[in-house]
C-alpha positions in Angstrom: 16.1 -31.7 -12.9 13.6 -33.4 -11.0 15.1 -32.8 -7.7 15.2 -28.8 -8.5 11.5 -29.3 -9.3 10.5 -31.2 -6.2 12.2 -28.0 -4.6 10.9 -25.4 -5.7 7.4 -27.5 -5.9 7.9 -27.7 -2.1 9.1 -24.0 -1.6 5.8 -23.0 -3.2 3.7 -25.4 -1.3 5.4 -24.2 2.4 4.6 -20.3 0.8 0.9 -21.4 0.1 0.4 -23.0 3.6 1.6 -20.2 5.7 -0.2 -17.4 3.6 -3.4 -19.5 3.4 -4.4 -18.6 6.6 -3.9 -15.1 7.4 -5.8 -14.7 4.3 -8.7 -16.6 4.7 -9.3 -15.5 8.3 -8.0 -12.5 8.4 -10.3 -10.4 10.8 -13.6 -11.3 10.3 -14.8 -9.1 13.2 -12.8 -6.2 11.8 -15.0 -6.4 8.2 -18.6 -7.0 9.9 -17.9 -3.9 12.0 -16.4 -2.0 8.8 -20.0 -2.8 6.7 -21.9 -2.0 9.8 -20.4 1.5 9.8 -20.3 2.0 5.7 -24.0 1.1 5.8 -25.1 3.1 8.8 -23.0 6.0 7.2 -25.7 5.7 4.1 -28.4 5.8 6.1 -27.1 8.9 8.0 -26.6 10.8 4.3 -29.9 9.1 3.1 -31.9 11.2 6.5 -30.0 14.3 6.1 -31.0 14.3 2.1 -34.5 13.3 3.0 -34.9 15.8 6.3 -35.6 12.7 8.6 -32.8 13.9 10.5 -31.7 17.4 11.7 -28.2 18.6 11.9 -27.4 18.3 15.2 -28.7 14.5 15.0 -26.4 14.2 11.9 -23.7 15.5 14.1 -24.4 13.2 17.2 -24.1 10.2 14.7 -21.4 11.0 13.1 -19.6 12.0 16.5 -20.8 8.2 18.2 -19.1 6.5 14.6 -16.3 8.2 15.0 -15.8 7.2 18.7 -16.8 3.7 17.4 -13.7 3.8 14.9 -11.0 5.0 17.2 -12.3 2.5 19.6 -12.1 -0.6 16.8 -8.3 1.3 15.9 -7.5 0.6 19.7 -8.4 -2.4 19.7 -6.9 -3.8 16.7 -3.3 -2.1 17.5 -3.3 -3.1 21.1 -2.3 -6.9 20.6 -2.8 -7.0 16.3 -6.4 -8.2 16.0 -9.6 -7.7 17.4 -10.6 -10.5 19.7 -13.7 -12.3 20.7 -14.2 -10.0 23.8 -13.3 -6.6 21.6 -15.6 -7.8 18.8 -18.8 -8.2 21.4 -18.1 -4.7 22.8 -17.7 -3.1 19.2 -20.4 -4.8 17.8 -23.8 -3.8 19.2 -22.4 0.1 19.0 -21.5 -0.4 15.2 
């Protein structure tokens, strides 16, 4: 019995260690970019409902996170994960 246990105690423990880490650092550059664009989306719906922003500027936004999106998609699909070099050119347009 105590041999099954030291098992399947072992089994559990090899499990934990290898999903640990893809959970724990799973694309950190992925979610700073994915708040950047959720937030700046706010403040694109805040300006049109307040009139700080015409339509066409609502457009151009939207257009420019859109671009930013399918460029982040690119990125992450290419090799798995956005790198250290994707994340610095993503970042300053997000």
């Amino acid at each position: 019995m105590k041999k099954v246990f030291m098992t399947l105690l072992a089994s559990v423990m090899l499990v934990g260690i290898m999903v640990f880490p893809t959970t724990t650092f799973a694309e950190p550059g992925s979610k700073i970019i994915n708040k950047r664009l959720y937030r700046q989306k706010g403040r694109i719906f805040h300006g049109i409902n307040n009139g700080s922003l015409t339509r066409r500027e609502a457009r151009r936004l939207g257009a420019e996170q859109a671009k930013i999106r399918v460029d982040k998609f690119y990125a992450k699909h290419n090799d798995g994960h956005i790198g250290p070099r994707e994340f610095i050119y993503l970042k300053p347009r997000a």
